[in-house]
C-alpha positions as CSV (number, residue, x, y, z in Angstrom):
1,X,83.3,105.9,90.8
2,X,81.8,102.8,91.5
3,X,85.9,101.2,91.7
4,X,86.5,103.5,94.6
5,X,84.2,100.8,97.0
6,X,87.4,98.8,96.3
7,X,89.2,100.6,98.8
8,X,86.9,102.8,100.7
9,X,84.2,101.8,102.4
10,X,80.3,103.3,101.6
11,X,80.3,105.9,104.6
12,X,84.5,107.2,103.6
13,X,83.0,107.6,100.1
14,X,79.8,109.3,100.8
15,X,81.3,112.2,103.3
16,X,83.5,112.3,100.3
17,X,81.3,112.8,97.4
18,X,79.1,115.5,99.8
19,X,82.4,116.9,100.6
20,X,82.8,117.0,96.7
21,X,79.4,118.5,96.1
22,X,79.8,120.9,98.8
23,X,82.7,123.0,97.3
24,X,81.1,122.2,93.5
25,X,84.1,119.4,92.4
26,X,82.7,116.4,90.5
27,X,85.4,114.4,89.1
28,X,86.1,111.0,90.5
29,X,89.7,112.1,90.6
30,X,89.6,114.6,92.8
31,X,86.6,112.4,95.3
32,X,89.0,109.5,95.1
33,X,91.6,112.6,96.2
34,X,89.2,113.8,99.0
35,X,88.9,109.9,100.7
36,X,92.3,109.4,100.3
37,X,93.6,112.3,102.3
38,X,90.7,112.0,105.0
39,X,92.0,108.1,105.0
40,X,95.4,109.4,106.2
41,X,96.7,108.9,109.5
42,X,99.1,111.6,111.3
43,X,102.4,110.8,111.3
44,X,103.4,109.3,114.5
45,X,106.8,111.1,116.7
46,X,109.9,110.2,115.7
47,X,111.3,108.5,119.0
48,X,114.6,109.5,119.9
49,X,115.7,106.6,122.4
50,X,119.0,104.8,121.0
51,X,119.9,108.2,119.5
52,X,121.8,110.4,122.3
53,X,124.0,112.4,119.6
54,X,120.6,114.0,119.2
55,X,120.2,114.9,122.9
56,X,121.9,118.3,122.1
57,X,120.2,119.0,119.0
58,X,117.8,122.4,119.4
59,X,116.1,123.8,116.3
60,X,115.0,127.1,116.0
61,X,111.7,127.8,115.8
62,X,110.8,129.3,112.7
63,X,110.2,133.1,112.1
64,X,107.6,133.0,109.8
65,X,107.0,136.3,109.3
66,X,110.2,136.4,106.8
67,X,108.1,134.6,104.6
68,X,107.0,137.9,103.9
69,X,109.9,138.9,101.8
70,X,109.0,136.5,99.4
71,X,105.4,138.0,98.7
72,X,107.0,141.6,98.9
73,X,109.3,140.7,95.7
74,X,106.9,138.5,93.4
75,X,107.5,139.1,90.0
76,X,105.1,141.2,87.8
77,X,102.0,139.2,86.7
78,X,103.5,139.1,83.2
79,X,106.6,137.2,83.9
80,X,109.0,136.9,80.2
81,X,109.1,133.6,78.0
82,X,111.0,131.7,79.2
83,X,114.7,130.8,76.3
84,X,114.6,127.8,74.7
85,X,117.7,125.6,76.3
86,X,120.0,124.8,73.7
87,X,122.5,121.2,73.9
């Protein structure tokens, strides 16, 4: 735990470890985990100047209610072994 100072500081490490405690994780793998994503920064835009090919370019936005399909058509609960691949 104690290496963790190495690259967070006390106060990312401590909203960590009560973040930790909070939903009952105590393994310095998954704190380390915890600082590390609350370390992250957003990924900035993707600027578009130099690019005018992709003037014209329009996505869709997603539907995401046909997502829904795939819940509808999940497999029983007992899914069968899986066959040895053979060479």
């Amino acid at each position: 735990m104690l290496r963790l100072l190495e690259k967070f500081s006390l106060s990312q490490l401590t909203a960590a470890v009560e973040y930790a405690l909070d939903i009952d994780v105590i393994d310095a793998a998954s704190i380390r985990t915890i600082a590390e994503h609350r370390a992250d920064e957003p990924v900035k835009l993707f600027p578009l100047d130099g690019r005018p090919q992709l003037a014209h370019v329009r996505v869709e936005t997603t539907d995401v209610s046909s997502y829904q399909a795939l819940l509808d058509n999940q497999p029983s609960s007992n899914p069968p072994p899986l066959e040895e691949v053979t060479r």
